[in-house]
C-alpha positions in Angstrom: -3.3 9.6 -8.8 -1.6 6.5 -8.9 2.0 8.0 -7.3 -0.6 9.2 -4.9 -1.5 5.4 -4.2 1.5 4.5 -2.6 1.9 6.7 0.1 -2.4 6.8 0.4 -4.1 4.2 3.3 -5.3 1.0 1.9 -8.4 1.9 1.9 -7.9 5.2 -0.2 -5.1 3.3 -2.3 -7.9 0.6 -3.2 -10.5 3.7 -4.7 -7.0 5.0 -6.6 -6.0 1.5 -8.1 -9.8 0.7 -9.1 -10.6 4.1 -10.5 -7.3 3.4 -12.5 -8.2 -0.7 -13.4 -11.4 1.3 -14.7 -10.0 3.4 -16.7 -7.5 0.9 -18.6 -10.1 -1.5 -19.3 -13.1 0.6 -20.0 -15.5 -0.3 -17.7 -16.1 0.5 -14.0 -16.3 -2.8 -12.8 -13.6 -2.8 -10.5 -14.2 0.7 -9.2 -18.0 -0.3 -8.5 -17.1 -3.4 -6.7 -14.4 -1.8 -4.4 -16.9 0.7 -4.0 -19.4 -1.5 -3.0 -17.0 -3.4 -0.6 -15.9 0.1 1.2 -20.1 1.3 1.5 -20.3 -1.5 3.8 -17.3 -1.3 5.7 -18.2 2.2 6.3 -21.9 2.8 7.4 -21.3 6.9 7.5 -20.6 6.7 3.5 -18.1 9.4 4.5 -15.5 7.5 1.6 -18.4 7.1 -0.8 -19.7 10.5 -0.6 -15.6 12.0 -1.1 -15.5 9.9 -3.9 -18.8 11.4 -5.4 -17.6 15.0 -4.8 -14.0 13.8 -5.6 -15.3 12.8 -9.4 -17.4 15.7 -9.7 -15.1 18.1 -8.4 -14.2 19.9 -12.1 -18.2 20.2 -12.8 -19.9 21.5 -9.8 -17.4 24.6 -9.1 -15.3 25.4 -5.9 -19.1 26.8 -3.9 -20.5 23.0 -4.3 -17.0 21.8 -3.3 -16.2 24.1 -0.2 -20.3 23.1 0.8 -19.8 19.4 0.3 -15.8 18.7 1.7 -17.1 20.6 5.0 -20.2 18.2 5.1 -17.5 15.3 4.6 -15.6 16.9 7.8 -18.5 17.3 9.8 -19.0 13.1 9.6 -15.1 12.7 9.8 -13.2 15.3 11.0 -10.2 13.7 10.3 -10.7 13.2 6.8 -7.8 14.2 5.2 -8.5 14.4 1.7 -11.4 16.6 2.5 -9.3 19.4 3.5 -7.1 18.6 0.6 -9.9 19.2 -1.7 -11.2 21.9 0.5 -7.5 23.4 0.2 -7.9 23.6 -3.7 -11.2 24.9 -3.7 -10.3 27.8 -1.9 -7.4 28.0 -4.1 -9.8 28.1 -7.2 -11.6 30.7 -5.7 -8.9 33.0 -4.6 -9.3 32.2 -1.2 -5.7 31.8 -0.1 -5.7 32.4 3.5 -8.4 29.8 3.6 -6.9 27.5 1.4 -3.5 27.5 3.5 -5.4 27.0 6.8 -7.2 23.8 5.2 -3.9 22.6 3.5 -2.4 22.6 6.8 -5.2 20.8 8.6 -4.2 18.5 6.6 -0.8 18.0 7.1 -1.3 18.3 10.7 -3.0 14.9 10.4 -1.3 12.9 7.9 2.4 14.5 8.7 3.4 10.9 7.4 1.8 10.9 3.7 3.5 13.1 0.7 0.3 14.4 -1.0 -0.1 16.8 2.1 3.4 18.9 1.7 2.8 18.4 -2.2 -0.7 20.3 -1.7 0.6 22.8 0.4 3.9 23.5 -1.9 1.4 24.2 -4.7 -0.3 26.4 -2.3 2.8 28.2 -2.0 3.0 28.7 -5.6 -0.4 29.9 -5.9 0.9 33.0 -3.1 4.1 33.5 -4.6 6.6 31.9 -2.1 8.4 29.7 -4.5 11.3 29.3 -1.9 8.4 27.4 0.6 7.0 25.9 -2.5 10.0 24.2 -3.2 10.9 22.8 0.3 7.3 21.4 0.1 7.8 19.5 -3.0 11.3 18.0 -2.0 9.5 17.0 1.3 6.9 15.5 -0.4 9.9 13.9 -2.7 11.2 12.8 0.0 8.7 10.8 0.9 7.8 8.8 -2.4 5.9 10.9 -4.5 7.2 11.3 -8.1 5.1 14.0 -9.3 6.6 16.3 -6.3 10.3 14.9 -7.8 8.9 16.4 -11.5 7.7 19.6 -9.3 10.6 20.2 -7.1 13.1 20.0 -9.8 10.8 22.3 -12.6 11.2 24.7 -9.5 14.7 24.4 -8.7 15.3 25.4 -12.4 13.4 28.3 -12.5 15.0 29.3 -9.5 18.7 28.8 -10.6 17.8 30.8 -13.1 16.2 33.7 -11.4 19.4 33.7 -9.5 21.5 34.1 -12.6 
């Protein structure tokens, strides 16, 4: 999450670096107070309630998830790490041609941030094209974010040796 920081907008990179202050020290008081700061910047509590389906994500199932990330998209439609989540859902439920079409919503609007082609080159695992997979991880690379360098180069291996 925090390689996922640096490419992430300020705003989203603030809920990342608290969650992670949290964490380290063992309370929440520096998640709590950022998100405290970003309820009132925005009113719609579209960040706030991603965050609340973001934590709970592992708990509730993919069902509550897909329900929830489309009621995020229907207060921001541009939300991207709605369909990100909504990508993985899908994913968890076997969903694929659902997943891919929220993946690329996704990169279609944040073509500029990593996570996007990093999402949709696991999506490309999860249906087998390891070749697209791979181009989506060194694009994702590319762009700053090391876990698609660990990715890309896991893949490259198992690939070069496929080809042996």
């Amino acid at each position: 999450a925090l390689s996922m920081s640096l490419n992430a907008t300020e705003d989203e990179a603030a809920l990342i670096n608290a969650l992670a202050e949290s964490v380290a020290d063992g309370t929440n008081d520096a998640f709590n107070s950022t998100v405290e700061k970003l309820a009132s910047k925005y009113s719609d509590d579209s960040v706030l309630a991603f965050e609340t389906v973001f934590a709970t994500m592992t708990s509730i199932g993919a069902d509550a998830v897909i329900e929830k990330a489309n009621a995020l998209l229907e207060i921001n439609p541009d939300m991207t790490p709605a369909y990100n989540m909504l990508g993985y859902a899908y994913m968890d439920k076997g969903d694929l041609d659902n997943a891919g079409k929220a993946l690329q919503s996704q990169i279609r609007l944040a073509s500029g941030m990593a996570n996007p082609y990093d999402s949709m080159g696991d999506y490309h695992l999860a249906v087998g094209d390891n070749e697209s997979a791979l181009k989506y991880f060194e694009q994702s690379a590319k762009m700053g974010l090391t876990a698609s360098v660990v990715k890309a180069d896991s893949l490259k291996a198992e690939l070069d040796k496929e080809n042996e």
